[in-house]
RODO-2510 file (C-alpha; in nm, 4 decimals, decimal comma):
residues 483
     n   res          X          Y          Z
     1     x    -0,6851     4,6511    -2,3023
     2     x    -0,8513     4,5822    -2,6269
     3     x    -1,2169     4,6477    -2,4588
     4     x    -1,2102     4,8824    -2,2091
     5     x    -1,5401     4,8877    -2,0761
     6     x    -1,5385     4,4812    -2,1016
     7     x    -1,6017     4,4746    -1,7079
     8     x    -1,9218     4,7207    -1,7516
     9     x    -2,0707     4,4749    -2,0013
    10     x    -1,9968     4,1143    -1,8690
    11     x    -2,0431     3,9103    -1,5383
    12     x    -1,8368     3,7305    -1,4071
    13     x    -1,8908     3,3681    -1,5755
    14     x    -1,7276     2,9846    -1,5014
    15     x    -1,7697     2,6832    -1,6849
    16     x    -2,0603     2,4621    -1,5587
    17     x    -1,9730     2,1864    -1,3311
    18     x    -2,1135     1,8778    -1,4535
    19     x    -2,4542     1,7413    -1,2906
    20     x    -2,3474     1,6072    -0,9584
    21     x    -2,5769     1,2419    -1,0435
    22     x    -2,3506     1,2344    -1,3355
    23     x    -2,0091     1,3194    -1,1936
    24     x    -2,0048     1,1119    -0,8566
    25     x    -2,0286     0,7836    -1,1266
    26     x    -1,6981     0,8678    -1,3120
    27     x    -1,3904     0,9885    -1,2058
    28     x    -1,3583     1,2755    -1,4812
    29     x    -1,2717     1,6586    -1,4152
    30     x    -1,5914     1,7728    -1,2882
    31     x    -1,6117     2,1229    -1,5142
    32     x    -1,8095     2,1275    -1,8542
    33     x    -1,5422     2,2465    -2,1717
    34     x    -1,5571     2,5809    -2,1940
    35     x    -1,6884     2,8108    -2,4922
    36     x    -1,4262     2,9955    -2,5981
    37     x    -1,6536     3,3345    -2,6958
    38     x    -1,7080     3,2856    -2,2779
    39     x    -1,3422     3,2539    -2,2387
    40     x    -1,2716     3,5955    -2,4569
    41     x    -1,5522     3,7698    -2,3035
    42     x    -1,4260     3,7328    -1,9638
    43     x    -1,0728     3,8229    -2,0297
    44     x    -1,2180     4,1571    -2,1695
    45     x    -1,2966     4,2258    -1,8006
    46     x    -0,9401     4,2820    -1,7227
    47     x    -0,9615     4,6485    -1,6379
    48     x    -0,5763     4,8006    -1,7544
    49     x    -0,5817     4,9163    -1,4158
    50     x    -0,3210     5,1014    -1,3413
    51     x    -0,1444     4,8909    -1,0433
    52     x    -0,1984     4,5260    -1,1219
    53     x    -0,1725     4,4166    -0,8029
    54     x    -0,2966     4,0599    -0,9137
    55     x     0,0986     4,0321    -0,9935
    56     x     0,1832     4,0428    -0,6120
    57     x    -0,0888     3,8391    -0,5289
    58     x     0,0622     3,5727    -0,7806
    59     x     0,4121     3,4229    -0,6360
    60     x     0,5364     3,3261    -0,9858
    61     x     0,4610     3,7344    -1,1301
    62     x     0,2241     3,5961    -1,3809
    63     x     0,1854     3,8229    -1,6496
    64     x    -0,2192     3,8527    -1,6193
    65     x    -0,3480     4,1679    -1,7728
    66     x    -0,0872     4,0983    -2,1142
    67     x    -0,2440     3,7447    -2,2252
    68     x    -0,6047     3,8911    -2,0852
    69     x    -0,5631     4,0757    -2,3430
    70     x    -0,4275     3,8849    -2,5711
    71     x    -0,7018     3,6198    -2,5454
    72     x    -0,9672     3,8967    -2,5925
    73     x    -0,7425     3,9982    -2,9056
    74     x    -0,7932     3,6022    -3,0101
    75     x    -0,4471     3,6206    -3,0132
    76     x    -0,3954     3,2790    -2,8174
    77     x    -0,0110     3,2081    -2,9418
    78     x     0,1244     3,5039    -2,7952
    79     x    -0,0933     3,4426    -2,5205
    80     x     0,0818     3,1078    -2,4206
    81     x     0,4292     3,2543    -2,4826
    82     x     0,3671     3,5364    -2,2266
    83     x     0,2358     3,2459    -1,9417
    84     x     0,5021     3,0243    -2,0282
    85     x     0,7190     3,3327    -1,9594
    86     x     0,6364     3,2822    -1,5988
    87     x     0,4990     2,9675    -1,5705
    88     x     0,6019     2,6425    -1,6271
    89     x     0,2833     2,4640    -1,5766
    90     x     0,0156     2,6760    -1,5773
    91     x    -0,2534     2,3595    -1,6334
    92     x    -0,1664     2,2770    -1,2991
    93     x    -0,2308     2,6103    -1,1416
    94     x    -0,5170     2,6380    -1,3915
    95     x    -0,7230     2,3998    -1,2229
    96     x    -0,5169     2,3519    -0,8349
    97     x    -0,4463     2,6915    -0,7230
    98     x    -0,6657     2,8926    -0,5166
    99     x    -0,5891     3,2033    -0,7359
   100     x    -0,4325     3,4460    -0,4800
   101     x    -0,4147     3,6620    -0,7685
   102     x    -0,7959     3,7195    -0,7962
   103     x    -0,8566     3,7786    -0,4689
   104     x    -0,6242     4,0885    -0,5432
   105     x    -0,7766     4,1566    -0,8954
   106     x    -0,8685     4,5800    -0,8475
   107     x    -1,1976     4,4994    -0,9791
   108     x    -1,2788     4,3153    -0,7174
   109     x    -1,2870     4,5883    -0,4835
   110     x    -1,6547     4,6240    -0,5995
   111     x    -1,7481     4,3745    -0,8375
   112     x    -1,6793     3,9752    -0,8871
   113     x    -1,3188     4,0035    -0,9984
   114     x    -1,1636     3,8094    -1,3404
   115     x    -1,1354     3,4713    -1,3858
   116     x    -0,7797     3,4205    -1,4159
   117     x    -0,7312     3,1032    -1,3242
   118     x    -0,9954     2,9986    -1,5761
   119     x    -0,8339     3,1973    -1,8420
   120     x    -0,5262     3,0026    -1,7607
   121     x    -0,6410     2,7186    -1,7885
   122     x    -0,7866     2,7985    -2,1168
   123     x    -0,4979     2,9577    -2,2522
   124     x    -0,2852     2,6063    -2,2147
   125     x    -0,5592     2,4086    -2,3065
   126     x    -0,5551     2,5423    -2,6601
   127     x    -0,1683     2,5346    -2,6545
   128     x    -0,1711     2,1990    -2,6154
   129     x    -0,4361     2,0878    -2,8697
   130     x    -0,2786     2,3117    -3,1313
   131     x     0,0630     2,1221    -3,1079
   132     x     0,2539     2,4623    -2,9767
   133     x     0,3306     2,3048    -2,6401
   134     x     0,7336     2,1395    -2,7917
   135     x     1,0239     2,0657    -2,6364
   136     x     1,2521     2,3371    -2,5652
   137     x     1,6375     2,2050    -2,5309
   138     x     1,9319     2,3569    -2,4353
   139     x     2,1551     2,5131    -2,6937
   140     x     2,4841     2,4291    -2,5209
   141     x     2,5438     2,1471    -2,2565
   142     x     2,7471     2,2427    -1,9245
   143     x     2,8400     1,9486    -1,8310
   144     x     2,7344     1,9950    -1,5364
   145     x     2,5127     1,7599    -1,3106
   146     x     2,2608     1,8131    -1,0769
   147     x     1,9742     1,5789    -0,8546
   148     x     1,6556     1,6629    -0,7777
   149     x     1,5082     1,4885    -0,4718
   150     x     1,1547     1,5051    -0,5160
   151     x     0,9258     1,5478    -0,8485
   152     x     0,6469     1,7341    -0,7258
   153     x     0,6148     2,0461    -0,8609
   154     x     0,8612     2,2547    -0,7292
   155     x     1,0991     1,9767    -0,8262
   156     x     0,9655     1,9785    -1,1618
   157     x     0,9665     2,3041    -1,2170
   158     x     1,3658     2,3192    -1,0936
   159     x     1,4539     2,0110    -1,3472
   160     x     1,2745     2,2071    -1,6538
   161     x     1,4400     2,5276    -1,5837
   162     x     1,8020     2,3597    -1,4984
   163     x     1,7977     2,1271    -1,7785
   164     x     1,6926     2,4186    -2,0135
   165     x     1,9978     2,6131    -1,9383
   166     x     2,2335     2,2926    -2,0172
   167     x     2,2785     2,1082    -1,7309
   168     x     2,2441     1,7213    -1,6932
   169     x     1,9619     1,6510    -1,4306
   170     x     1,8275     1,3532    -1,2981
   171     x     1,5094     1,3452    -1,1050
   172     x     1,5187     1,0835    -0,8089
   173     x     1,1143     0,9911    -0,7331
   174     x     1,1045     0,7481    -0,4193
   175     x     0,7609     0,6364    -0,5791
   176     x     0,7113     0,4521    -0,8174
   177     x     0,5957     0,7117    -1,0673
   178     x     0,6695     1,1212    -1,1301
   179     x     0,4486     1,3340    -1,0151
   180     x     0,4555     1,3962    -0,5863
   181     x     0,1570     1,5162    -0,4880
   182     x     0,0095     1,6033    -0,7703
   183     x     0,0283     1,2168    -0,8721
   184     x    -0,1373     1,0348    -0,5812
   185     x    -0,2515     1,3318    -0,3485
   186     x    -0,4486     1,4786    -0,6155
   187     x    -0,8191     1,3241    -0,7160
   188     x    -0,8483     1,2205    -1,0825
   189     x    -1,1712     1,4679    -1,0491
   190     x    -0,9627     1,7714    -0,9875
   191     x    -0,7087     1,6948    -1,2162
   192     x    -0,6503     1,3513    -1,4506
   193     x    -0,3000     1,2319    -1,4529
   194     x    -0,2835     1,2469    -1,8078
   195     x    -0,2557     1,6141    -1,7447
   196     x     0,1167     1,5170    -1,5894
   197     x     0,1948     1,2355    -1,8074
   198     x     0,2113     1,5051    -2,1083
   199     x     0,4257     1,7306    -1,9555
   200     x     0,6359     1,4546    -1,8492
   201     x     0,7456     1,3527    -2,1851
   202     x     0,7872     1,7060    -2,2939
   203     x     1,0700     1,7411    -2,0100
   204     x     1,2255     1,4318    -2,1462
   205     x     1,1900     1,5176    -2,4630
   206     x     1,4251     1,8231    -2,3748
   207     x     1,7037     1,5872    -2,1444
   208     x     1,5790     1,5715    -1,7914
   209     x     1,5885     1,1967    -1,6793
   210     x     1,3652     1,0479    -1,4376
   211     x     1,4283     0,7495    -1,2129
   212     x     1,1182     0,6510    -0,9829
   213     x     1,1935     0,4103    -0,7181
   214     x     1,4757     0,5604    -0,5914
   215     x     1,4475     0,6535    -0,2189
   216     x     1,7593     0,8776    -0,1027
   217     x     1,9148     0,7765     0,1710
   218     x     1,8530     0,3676     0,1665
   219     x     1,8243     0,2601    -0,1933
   220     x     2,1132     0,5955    -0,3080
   221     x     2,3219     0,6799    -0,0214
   222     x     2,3938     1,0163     0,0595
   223     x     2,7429     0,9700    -0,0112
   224     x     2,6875     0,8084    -0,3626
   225     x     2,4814     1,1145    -0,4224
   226     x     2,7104     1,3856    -0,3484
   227     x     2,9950     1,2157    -0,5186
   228     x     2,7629     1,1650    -0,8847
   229     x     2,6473     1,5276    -0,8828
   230     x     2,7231     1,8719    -0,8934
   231     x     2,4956     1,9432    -0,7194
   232     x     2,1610     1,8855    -0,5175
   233     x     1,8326     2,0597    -0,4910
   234     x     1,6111     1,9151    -0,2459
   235     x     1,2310     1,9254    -0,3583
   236     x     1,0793     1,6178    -0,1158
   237     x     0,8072     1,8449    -0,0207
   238     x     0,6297     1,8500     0,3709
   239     x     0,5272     1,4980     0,4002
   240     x     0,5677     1,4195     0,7547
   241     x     0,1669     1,4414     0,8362
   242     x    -0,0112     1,5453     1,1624
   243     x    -0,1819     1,2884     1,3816
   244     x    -0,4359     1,2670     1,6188
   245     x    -0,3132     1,0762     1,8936
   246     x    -0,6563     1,0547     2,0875
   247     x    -0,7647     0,7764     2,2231
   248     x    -0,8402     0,4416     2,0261
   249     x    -0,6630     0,6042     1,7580
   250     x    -0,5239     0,2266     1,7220
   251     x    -0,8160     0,1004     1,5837
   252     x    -0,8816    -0,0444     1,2628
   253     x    -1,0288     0,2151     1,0183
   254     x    -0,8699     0,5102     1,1042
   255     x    -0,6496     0,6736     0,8721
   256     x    -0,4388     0,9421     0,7166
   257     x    -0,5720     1,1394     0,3872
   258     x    -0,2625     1,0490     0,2617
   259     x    -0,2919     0,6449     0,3094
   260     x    -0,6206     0,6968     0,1525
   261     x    -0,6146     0,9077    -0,1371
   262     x    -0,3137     0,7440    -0,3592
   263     x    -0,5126     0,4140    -0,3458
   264     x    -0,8029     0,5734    -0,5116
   265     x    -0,5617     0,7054    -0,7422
   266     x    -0,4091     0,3737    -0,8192
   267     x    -0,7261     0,2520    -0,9026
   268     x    -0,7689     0,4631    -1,1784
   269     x    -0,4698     0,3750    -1,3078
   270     x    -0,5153     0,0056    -1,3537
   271     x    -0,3269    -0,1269    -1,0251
   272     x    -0,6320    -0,2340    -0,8228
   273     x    -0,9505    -0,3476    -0,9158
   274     x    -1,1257    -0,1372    -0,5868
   275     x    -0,9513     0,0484    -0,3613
   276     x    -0,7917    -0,1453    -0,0260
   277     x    -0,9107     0,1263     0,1702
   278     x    -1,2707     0,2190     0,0797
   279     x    -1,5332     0,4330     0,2009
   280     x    -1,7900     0,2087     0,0409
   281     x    -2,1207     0,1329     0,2514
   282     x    -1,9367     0,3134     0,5043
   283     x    -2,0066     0,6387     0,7528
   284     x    -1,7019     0,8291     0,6947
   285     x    -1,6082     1,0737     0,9076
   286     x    -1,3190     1,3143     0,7903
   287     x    -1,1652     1,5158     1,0251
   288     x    -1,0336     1,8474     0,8645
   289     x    -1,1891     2,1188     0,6802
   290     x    -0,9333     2,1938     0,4297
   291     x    -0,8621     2,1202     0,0254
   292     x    -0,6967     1,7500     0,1147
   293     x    -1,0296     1,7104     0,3703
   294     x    -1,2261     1,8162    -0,0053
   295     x    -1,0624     1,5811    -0,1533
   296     x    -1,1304     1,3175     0,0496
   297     x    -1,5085     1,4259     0,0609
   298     x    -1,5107     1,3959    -0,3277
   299     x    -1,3571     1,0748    -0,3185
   300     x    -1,5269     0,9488    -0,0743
   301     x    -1,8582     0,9967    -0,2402
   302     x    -1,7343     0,8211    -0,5790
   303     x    -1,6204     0,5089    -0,3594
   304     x    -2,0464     0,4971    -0,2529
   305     x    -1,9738     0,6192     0,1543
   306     x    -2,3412     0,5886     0,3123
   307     x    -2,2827     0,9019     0,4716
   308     x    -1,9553     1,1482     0,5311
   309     x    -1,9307     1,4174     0,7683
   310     x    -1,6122     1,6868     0,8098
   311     x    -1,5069     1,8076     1,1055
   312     x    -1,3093     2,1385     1,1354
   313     x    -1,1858     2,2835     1,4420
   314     x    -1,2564     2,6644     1,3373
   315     x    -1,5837     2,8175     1,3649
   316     x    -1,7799     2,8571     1,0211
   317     x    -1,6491     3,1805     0,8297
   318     x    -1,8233     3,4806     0,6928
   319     x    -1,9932     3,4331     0,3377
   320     x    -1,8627     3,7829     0,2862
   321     x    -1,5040     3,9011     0,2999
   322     x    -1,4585     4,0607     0,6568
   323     x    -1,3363     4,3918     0,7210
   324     x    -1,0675     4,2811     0,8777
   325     x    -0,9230     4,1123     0,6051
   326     x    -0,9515     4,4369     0,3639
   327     x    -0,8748     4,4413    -0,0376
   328     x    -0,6003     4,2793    -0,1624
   329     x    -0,5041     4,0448     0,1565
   330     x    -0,6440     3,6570     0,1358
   331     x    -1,0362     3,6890     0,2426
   332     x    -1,1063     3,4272     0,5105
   333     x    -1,4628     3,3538     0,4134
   334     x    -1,6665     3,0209     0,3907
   335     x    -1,6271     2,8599     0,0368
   336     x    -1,7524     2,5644    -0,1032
   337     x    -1,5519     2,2841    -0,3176
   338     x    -1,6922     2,0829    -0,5928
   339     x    -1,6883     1,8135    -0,3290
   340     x    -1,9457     1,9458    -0,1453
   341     x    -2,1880     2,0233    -0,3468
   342     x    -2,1910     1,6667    -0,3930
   343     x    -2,3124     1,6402    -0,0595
   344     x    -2,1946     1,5145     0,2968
   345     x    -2,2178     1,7512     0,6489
   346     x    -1,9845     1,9776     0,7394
   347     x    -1,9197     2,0523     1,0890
   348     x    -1,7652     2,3243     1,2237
   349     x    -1,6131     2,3922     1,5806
   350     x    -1,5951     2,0714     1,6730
   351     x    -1,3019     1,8949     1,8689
   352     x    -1,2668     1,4900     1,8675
   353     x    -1,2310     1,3442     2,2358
   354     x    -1,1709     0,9753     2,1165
   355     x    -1,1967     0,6743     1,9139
   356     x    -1,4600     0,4175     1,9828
   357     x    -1,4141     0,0459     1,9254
   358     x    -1,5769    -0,2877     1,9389
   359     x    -1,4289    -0,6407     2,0674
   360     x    -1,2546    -0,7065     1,7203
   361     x    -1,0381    -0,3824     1,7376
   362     x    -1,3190    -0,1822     1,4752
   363     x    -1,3740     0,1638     1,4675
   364     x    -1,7711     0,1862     1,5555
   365     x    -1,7975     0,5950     1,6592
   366     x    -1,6035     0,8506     1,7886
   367     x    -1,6780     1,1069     2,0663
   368     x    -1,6618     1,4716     1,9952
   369     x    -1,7816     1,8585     2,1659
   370     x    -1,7987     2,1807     2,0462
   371     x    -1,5238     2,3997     2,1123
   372     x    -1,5077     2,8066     2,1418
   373     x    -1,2588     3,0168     2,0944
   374     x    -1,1295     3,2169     2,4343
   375     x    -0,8410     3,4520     2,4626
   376     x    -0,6725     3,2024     2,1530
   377     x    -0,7342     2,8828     2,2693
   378     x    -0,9924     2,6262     2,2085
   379     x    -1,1938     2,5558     2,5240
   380     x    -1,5051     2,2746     2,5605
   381     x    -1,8618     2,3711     2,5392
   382     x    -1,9627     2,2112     2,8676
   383     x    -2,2214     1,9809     2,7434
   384     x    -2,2101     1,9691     2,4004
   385     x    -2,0392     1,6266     2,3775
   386     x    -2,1899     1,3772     2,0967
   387     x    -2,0905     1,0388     1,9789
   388     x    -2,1022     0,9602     1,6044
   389     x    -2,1254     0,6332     1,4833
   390     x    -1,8556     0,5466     1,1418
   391     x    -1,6656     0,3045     1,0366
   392     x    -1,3875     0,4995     0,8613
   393     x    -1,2196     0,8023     0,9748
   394     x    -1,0186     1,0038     0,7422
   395     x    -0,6996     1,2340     0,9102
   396     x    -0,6660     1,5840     0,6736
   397     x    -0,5196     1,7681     0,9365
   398     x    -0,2117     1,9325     0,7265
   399     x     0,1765     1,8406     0,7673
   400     x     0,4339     1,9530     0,9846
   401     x     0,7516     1,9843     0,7800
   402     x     0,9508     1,7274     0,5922
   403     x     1,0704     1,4016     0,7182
   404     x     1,4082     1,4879     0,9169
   405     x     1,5230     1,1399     0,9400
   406     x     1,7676     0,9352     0,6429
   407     x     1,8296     1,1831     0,3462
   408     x     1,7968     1,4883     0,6063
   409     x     1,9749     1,3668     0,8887
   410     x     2,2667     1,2310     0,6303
   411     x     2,2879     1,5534     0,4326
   412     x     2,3396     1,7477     0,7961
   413     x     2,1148     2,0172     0,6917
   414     x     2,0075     2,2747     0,9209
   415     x     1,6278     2,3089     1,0469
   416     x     1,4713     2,6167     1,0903
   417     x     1,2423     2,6839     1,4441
   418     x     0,9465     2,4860     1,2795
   419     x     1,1732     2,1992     1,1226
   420     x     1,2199     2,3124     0,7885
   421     x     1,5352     2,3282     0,5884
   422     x     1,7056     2,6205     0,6031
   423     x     1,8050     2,7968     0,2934
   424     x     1,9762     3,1825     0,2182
   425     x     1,8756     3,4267    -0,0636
   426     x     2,0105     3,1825    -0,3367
   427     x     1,8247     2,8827    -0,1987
   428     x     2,1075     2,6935    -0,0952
   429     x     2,1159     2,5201     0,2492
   430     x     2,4565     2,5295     0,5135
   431     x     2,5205     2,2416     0,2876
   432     x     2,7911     2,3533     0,0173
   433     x     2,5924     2,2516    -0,3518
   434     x     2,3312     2,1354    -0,1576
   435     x     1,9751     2,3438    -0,2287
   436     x     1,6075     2,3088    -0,1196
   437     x     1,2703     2,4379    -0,2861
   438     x     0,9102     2,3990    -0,1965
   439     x     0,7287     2,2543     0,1014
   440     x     1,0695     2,1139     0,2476
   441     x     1,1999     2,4757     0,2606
   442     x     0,9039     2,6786     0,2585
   443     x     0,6441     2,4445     0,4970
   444     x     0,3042     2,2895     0,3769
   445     x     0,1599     2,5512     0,0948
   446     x     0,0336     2,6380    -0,2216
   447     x     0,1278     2,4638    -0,5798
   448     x     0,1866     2,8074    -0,7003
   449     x     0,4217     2,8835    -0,4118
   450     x     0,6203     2,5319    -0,5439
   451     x     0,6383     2,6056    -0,8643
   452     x     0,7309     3,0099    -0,7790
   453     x     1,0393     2,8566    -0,5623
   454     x     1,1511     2,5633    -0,8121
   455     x     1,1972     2,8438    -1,0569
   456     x     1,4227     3,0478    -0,8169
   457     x     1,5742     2,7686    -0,6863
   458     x     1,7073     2,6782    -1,0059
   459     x     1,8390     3,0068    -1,0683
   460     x     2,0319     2,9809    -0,7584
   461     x     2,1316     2,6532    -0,8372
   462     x     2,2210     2,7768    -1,2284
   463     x     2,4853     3,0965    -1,0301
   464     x     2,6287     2,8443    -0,8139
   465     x     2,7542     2,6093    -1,0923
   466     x     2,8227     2,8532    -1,3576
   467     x     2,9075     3,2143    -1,1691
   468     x     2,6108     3,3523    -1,3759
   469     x     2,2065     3,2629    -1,4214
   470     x     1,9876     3,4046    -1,7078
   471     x     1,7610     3,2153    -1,5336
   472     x     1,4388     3,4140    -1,4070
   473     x     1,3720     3,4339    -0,9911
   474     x     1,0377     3,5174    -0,9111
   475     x     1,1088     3,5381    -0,5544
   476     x     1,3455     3,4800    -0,2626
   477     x     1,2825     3,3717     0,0974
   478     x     1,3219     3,7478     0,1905
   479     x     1,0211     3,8125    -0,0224
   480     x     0,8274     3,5403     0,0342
   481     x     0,8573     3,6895     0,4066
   482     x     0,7964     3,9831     0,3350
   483     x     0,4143     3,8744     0,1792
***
């Protein structure tokens, strides 16, 4: 490192949020730009230890401690080559990952570790403002076709990498524009969509072609798809939700995150004057504690909810990492989302009994108790049961695997125990030219962990066609066991 006793000299330093009276009003990122002086200053931290292990805590291998250093060098070219090395689109992880890798950074052992994701962010940021961000096609054409189901990011990250070593692919979006997730699950607030739309064009700019409204399975059969392809990767992600089935969950006003969010979405891009499902004037109640619950809360508060509260099931973590979740694992301790510092209750260890209604069909409250945990399971806290009055309830509660019926079923693709696909070392399912990559394979995760497996998915894909990949593969299923 160019600084070597950069981590004795600086703190550990963010961007500033933007005041929360002037960020619930728009739907803008919520972080202030950042100074780039900061930006240097903080990759000088980066201690040139001598085991990074913030590479195994990243899935994709990023290359931290080299463009640390070459940010603090002010060196920011090289510094974009050596992400893109690894990283298809790091503004994505830049402002949507959880950073694994800093929970593993060594100088967090006893200190506040880097900001790598900030860094990130940073690096790309200036990449694309200083026009270095270009389309990269292939040399030679295969000839070769492939499909990708799904454009979230592991699909995306499969198309780039696949149509970058000469192959012909077509992504197939059942939606009506790219993006998965990161399009309508996302808020605007975390990340805007021109941050997608960019990247888009630089992917067709190099030959991938994108058809949105194309649902495999009814509007492409599986048949017509085998026979105009080469072959298939399957990147649909984990989209069949979890529900609640208590009762009154019939009632009007009860919903899924994922009914909810996208509308918002649309909104900001022009389809809908408000939203046709909207927390405004309304006591929301979202039940999950997790990032899509966040997002909710966030959105929730920009829609003018009178009040929101969020349930989750768990009891309240430690502020501090526990011991029993020692340096470098994943510290389960309590953190807070820009969403709520914008306000709303959390609640914690709390179990919904039931929906309640009026004559109409309306959601007016639900019942709820706390709940301890005995010997593994949940059990009621005799007389701790409470009704709270809402008129909207909000369903974050995670997803259970990928919808098994139409392109699944018609593929005849095996399921693992918990109703994943099932893939081998290359990525490829029972299937013959048939792959999978992301949440379909992998379960409900991280964007990191999709764009990590798109990558090595299309290297699999690349050996299958061609007898040969130069294609990197951060990991393989045996791996991502093995972490």
């Amino acid at each position: 490192m160019g600084d070597i006793t950069g981590f004795l000299k600086h703190d550990r330093e963010l961007p500033r949020r933007r005041p929360v009276a002037v960020r619930i009003q728009d739907w803008r990122e919520v972080y202030e730009p950042a100074d780039d002086a900061v930006t240097r200053a903080q990759a000088s931290r980066c201690m040139d230890c001598g085991i990074p292990f913030c590479h195994n805590g990243c899935p994709l291998g990023n290359l931290i401690p080299e463009w640390n250093d070459l940010v603090y060098r002010d060196r920011w070219r090289d510094a974009i080559d050596r992400l893109h090395a690894t990283n298809n689109f790091p503004e994505f992880t830049g402002r949507l990952c959880p950073a694994p890798c800093e929970t593993s950074c060594v100088l967090g052992i006893s200190q506040d570790p880097v900001t790598i994701e900030q860094v990130e962010k940073e690096i790309i940021e200036r990449a694309w403002d200083s026009g270095w961000v270009r389309p990269l096609p292939a040399s030679k054409k295969t000839g070769k076709r492939v499909a990708v189901v799904g454009s979230g990011p592991a699909g995306l990250a499969a198309a780039q990498q696949l149509t970058r070593a000469g192959h012909q692919v077509s992504v197939l979006e059942r939606a009506d524009r790219i993006g998965g997730l990161l399009r309508y699950g996302i808020p605007e607030f975390k990340m805007e969509k021109r941050v997608i739309d960019r990247r888009i064009e630089q992917m067709r700019a190099e030959g991938t072609e994108f058809r949105t409204g194309v649902e495999v399975g009814v509007d492409v059969t599986v048949e017509q798809l085998r026979a105009g392809y080469d072959a298939v990767l399957l990147a649909g992600g984990a989209t069949a939700w979890r529900d609640l089935p208590a009762p009154g969950r019939e009632l009007t006003g009860i919903y899924q995150a994922m009914e909810y969010l996208p509308l918002a979405n649309r909104v900001q891009q022009g389809e809908y004057d408000t939203a046709p499902i909207s927390a405004a004037g309304k006591r929301v109640v979202i039940i999950g504690g997790g990032d899509t619950g966040a997002d909710c809360l966030g959105t929730a508060h920009r829609q003018g909810a009178a009040s929101v509260h969020q349930f989750e099931i768990l009891a309240r973590p430690p502020a501090a990492r526990p011991e029993a979740n020692p340096w470098p694992t994943w510290p389960l301790m309590f953190r807070t989302a820009s969403a709520h510092e914008e306000g709303g209750e959390r609640v914690f260890a709390v179990n919904t009994e039931c929906f309640l209604g009026d004559e109409q069909g309306n959601l007016r409250a639900l019942r709820a108790h706390q709940v301890e945990l005995v010997d593994g399971r949940f059990q009621k806290v005799p007389g701790s049961e409470f009704d709270l009055e809402c008129e909207l309830v909000l369903l974050a509660m995670g997803f259970l695997g990928p919808e098994r019926t139409g392109l699944l079923e018609g593929l005849g693709v095996e399921l693992t125990e918990r109703g994943n696909v099932a893939r081998d070392a290359e990525f490829a399912t029972n299937v013959e030219g048939v792959f999978v990559a992301g949440d379909m394979g992998r379960g409900q995760s991280l964007i990191v962990w999709a764009i990590a497996e798109g990558r090595s998915a299309a290297a699999g894909v690349d050996r299958w066609l061609t007898g040969e990949s130069a294609l990197p593969a951060p990991i393989t299923p045996d791996t991502v066991a093995q972490r």
